[in-house]
C-alpha positions in Angstrom: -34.3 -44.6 23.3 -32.5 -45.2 19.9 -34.9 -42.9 18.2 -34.1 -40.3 20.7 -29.8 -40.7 20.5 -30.4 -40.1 16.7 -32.4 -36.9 17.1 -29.4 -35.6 19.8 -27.4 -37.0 16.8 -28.6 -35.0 14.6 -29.2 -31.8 16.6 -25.4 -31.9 17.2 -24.6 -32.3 13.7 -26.4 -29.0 12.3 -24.8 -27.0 15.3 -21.7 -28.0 14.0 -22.3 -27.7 10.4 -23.9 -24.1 11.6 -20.4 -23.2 13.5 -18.3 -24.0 10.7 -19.8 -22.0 7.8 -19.7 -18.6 10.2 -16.3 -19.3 11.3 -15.5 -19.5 7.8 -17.2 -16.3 7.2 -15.7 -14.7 9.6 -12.0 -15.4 8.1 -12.7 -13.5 4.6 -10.8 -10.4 4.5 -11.5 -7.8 2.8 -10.8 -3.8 2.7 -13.4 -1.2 1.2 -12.9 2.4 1.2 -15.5 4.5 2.3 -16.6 8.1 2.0 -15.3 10.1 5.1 -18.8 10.4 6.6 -19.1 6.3 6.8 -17.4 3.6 8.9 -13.6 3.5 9.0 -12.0 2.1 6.0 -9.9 0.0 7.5 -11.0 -1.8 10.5 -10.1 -4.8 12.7 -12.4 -7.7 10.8 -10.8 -6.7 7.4 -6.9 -6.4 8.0 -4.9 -9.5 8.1 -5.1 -11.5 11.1 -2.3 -11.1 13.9 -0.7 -14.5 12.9 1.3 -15.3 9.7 -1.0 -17.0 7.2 0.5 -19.7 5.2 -1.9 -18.2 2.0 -2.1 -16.1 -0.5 -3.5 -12.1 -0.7 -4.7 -11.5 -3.9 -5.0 -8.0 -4.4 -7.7 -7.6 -7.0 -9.7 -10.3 -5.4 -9.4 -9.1 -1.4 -8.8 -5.4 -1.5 -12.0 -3.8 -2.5 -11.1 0.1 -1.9 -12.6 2.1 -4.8 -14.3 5.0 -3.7 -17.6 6.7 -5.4 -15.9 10.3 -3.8 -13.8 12.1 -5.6 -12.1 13.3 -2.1 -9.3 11.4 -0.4 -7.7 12.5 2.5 -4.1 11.8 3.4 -5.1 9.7 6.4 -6.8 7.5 4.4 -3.6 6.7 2.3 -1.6 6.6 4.9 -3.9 3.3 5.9 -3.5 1.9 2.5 0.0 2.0 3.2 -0.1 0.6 6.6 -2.3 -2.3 5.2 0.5 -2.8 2.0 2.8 -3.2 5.1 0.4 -5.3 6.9 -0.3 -8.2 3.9 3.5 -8.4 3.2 4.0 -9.5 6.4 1.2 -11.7 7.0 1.0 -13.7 3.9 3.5 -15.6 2.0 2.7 -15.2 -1.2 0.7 -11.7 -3.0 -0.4 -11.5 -6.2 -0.2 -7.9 -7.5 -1.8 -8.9 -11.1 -1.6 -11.3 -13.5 1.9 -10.9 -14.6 3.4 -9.9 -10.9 3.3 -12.0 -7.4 5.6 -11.2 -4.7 6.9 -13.6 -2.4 7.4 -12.1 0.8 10.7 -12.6 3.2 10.7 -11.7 7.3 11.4 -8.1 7.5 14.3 -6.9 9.2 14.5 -4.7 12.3 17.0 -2.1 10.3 18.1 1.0 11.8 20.2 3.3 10.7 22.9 3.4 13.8 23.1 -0.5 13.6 23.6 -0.9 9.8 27.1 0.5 10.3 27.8 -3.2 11.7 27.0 -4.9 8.9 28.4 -5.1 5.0 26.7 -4.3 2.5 26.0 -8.4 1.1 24.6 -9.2 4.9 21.3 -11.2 4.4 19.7 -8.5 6.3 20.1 -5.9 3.9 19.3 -7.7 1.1 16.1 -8.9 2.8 15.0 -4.9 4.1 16.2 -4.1 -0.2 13.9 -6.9 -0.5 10.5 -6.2 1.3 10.4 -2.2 0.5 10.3 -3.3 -3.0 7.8 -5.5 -2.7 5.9 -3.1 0.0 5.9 -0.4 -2.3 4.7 -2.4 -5.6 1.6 -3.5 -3.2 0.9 -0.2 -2.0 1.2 1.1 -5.8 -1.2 -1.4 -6.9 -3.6 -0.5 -4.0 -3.7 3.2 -4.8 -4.5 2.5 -8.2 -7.4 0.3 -7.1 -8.8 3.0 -4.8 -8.5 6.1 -6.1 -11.1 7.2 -8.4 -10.3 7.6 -12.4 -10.0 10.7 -12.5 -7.9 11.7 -9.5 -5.1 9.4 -11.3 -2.9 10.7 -14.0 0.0 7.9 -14.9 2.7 9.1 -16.9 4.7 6.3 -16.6 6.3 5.9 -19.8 4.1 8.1 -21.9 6.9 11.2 -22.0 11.0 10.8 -22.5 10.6 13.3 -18.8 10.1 11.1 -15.7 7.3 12.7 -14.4 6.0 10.8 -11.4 2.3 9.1 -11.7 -0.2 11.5 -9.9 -3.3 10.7 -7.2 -5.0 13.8 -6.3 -6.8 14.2 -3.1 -9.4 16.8 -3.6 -9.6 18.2 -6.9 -13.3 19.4 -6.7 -12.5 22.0 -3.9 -10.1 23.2 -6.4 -12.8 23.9 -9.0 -10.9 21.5 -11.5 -12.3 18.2 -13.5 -9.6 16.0 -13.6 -5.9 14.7 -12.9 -5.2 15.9 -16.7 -6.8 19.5 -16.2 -4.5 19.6 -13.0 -1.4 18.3 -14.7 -1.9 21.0 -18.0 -2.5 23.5 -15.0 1.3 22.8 -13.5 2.7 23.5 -17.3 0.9 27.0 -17.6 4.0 28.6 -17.1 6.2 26.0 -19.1 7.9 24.8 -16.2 6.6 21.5 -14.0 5.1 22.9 -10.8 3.2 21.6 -8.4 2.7 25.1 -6.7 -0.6 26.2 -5.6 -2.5 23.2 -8.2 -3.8 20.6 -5.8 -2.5 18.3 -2.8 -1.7 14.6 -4.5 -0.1 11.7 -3.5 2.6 11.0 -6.4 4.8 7.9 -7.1 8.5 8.5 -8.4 10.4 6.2 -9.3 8.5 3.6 -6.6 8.7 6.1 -4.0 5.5 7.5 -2.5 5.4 10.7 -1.2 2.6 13.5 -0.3 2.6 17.0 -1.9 1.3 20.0 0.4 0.0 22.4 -2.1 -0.8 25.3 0.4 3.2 24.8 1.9 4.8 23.4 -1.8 6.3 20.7 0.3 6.8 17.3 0.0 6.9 14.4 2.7 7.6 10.9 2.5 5.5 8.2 2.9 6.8 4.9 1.6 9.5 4.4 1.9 9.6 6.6 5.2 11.8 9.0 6.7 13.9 6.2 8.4 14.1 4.1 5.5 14.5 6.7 2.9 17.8 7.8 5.2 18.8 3.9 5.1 18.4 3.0 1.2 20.4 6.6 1.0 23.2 5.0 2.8 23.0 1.6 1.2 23.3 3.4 -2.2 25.8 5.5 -1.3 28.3 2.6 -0.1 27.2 0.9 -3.0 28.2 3.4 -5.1 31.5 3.9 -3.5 31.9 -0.7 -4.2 33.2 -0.8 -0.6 32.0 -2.3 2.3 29.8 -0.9 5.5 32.8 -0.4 8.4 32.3 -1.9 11.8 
């Protein structure tokens, strides 16, 4: 009888054991951005889980995004985004590299009617000034990790003009090589134009916002429409050192 509770013993203890290491599996996250004819890049098992974790995202380690295609589509950043969104809300601490970690605050429910009720040093505001910094330095850093070499062109602090840093979508379609043969061919007339060139995702100034070759038109997407109208507001109070009437 002894001989037998030890085998059950036993038994139990390897299920156990067994349960454990998959359930620990199963809580890795990671993201990996795939060609368009594959799986989603972005699916439930590799965002954040619904709850706040009490841990750490570390960008390099958990987002593996880089793609072998040189074609991205719009839709596909647009998820990155959602996902930058996504980790800054979920964890409570991101590190960005090795010289940058964001700690994230709750993000407040701003709208653009209600901020009329509150001045301009209200916790709230400083906390949405707050988390679409941090948002966009997150979704920065994941663009950068996903798009392929030579779809990127970063000009940040290579000319005294503030061009923006460039992501091109689709430059093969276009017949051209590279983010740099795209950028000489917006000088060709001496002026900086986007016009006719290449869609691209570009980055000024923090902001991130989509270039439509075909309609020479520009849409944001971090931060968007809503918030770009609310930081306008912010900054315009700001600017005029008064306070945000009731």
């Amino acid at each position: 009888m002894k001989k037998t509770n030890c085998i059950l013993i036993s038994i139990l203890l390897v299920t156990a054991m067994l349960f454990t290491a998959c359930a620990s599996k199963g809580a890795e996250t990671s993201v990996t951005l795939n060609d368009p004819s594959d799986q989603p890049a972005i699916s439930a098992e590799s965002a954040p889980s619904e709850e706040k974790r009490s841990d750490v995202y570390d960008i390099a380690a958990e987002f593996k995004g880089k793609r072998a295609s040189s074609k991205v589509t719009v839709e596909e950043v647009e998820e990155i985004i959602s996902l930058a969104r996504e980790v800054y809300r979920k964890y409570d601490t991101v590190i960005v590299d090795e010289d940058t970690t964001i700690t994230p605050v709750a993000v407040p429910e701003i709208t653009l009617e209600g901020i009329d009720k509150l001045g301009l040093n209200d916790q709230q505001i400083q906390d949405f000034n707050k988390s679409i910094g941090g948002i966009r330095v997150i979704a920065e850093k994941m663009l950068s990790l996903s798009f392929p070499e030579n779809n990127i062109l970063i000009m940040k602090g290579k000319t005294n003009f503030p061009y923006p840093d460039y992501y091109f979508l689709d430059l093969e379609s276009k017949g051209i090589k590279n983010a740099k043969e795209a950028f000489d061919k917006m000088l060709e007339n001496g002026t900086p134009s986007f016009d006719k060139v290449a869609d691209c995702v570009y980055v000024l100034r923090g902001n991130i916002l989509f270039y439509n070759a075909e309609t020479d038109e520009s849409v944001p997407l971090l931060p968007n429409e809503e918030e770009t109208k609310i930081e306008s507001y912010i900054n315009d109070k700001q600017i005029e050192g008064g306070r945000v009437s009731g």
